[in-house]
Steps between C-alpha positions, in 0.01 A plus 500: 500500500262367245687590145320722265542277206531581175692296285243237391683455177841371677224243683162487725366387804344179444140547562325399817265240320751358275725439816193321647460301213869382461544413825299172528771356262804615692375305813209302500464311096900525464474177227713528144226556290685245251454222774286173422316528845201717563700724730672611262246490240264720659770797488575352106099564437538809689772623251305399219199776599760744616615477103123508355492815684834722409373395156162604503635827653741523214267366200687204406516116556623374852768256267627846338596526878857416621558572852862622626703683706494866415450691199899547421467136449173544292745749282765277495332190419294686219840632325684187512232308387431691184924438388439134632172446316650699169854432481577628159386831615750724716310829523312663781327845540443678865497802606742744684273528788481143583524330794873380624345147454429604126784701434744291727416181320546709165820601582627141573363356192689780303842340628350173393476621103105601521417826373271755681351794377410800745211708434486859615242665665423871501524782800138367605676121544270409123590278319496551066277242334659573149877451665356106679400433141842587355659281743360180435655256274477206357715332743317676840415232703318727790397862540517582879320765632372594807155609512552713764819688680538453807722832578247718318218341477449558090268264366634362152216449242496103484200447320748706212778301572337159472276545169847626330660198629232254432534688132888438475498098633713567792457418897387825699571409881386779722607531915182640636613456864419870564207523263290146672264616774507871372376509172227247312703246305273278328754262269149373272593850330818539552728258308781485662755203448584490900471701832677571805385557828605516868229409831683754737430828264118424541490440842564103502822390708836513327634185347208411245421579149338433178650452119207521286577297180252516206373179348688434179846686612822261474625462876797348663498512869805679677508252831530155412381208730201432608166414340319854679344750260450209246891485481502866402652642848639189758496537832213471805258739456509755757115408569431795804683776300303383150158463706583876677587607112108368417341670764701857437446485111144482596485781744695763283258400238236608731662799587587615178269796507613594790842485332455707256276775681605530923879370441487719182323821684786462798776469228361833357491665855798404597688620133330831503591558817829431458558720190296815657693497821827418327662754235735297233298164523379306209309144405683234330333352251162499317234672731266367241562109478649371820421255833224712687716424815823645358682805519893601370572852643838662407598762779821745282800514740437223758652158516243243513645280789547791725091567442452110639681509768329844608165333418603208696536680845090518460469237419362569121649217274592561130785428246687647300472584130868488470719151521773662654729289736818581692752705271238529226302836427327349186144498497272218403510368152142599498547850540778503274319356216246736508823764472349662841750768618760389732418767789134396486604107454734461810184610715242331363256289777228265421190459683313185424157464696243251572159469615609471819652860475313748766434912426660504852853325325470749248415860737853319653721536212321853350591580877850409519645486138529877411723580810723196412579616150571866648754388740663238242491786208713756773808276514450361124805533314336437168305843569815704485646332224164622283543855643898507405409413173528831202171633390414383110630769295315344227 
């Protein structure tokens, strides 16, 4: 069974032309682009245009470019850097709604004597401008915030975010993993210190990303070795994945209307849908500034694993909104920031689309969803706790 899939944000199929253009350089020019030997320099000159093109897509200069692994190690490297770079400061600011390789990372440095501060965001997942500008000190050495989440899609105002930073004299590092490929990012305007992003959420294979680091911003590279990356990040380049990450980063920047009109339109479909057909549902998030391919629906009395696995017998492929794991019931730290109820929480399912999402995929789920939350709602125990519970006197 072909899977009806719709969880774009968790990763992507790698496009048809970007495998076609990566593949050349698994088989055929194979050479270490660091070689001395034109084998191996024709993949190194190869590189150099795949970089001239991520940053023309991105509006910076190809040596702003770092290529790596993934963009937890984009997040990680950016962090670490910053306390390297600035020792005498011991402060960060993030966010509650981070990423586990922001908020991980945070966590650790907290047992090593760094301070973090955790913003808040409100019941829409926004964040408050006037609380980020409280928050920074004079020994911050980063603000780290996403720019967009990937559970619900809320888009955090960066342009904001960076002038106030710029203002105070402290790094801004932003992960745009989910934001790259979705939403125009032009980094002329937007002065960000450094960026994260990942190949596989934008349709490029998995195993290949990008740190964007702005001209001017003290660096200290987290892998050691090598001279790759102008000693910023040792290690052979992964040449096919960074040539694939070239070729997608140009495609989604053709497709960007698309993007934000089709995907968008099939998003809408598929949420209204949803909420007509299904009594006690509700959106996550900001309907008004989020990912045109993302949607957080919380479904009041269901557990959000139990949905999946129904969903799964079609062959429909989501995730869950809540991070719950065996002998846990707690939902995600998402949801909980955003103080969304606990009956709504546990059943909360994200749909994350792409341009290669069909209005057949999405009849499918409008098709089978309702009759999945009915039969999960008749044997939900959290639906006769609410009915046992005393009428407000009040």
């Amino acid at each position: 069974m072909k899977p009806v899939y719709l969880d774009n944000n968790a990763t992507t199929m790698s496009a048809p032309e970007v495998v076609a253009e990566m593949l050349p350089y698994l088989s055929e020019f194979y050479g270490n682009p660091s070689s001395m030997h034109s084998f191996g320099g024709r993949v190194g000159l190869r590189l150099k245009q795949a970089r001239s093109d991520i940053a023309g897509t991105l509006g910076c200069q190809p040596d702003e470019i770092i290529f790596n692994s993934c963009g937890s190690e984009g997040d990680n490297t950016a962090i670490l850097s910053a306390l390297a770079a600035q020792p005498d400061k011991r402060h960060i600011v993030t966010t509650r709604v981070e990423h586990p390789a922001v908020l991980s990372l945070a966590r650790h440095l907290e047992e090593k004597g760094y301070e973090v501060t955790y913003l808040g965001v409100d019941e829409k997942g926004r964040l408050d401008m006037a609380e980020l500008g409280q928050a920074i000190r004079k020994d911050t050495a980063i603000v780290s915030i996403m720019y967009a989440n990937n559970e619900t899609g809320v888009i955090f105002p960066l342009p904001e975010i960076a002038a106030l930073c710029k203002a105070r004299g402290v790094l801004l590092h932003t992960d745009a993993v989910q934001a790259v490929g979705k939403i125009d990012i032009d980094l002329a305007k937007l002065p960000v210190s450094m960026l994260s992003l990942s190949g596989h959420k934008l349709h490029a294979p998995k195993g290949v990303g990008v740190l964007y680091v702005r001209k001017g911003t003290p660096f200290r590279p987290f892998l050691i070795g090598g001279h790759q990356e102008r000693g910023r990040r040792a290690g052979t380049e992964n040449a096919a994945g960074i040539i694939a990450l070239a070729k997608a980063m140009t495609l989604a920047k053709e497709h960007m209307v698309a993007e934000n009109t089709q995907v968008k339109a099939l998003r809408d479909r598929l949420e209204a849908g949803i909420l007509a057909a299904i009594p006690h549902s509700l959106v996550n998030g900001d309907t008004e500034h989020r990912l045109p391919n993302t949607s957080s629906i919380a479904f009041k009395f269901v557990e959000g694993e139990a949905i999946l696995l129904m969903l799964d017998q079609y062959g429909i492929c989501a995730s869950s909104g809540s991070a719950c794991t065996s002998g846990s019931l707690e939902p995600s730290h998402v949801l909980r920031a955003m103080g969304v109820p606990f009956t709504y929480a546990h059943g909360s399912i994200r749909f994350s689309l792409s341009r290669y999402t069909t209005d057949a995929e999405i009849d499918l789920v409008l098709e089978k969803l309702p009759g999945i939350i009915e039969t999960l709602r008749r044997m939900s125990p959290f639906r006769d706790e609410e009915a046992a519970k005393p009428a407000c006197t009040c």
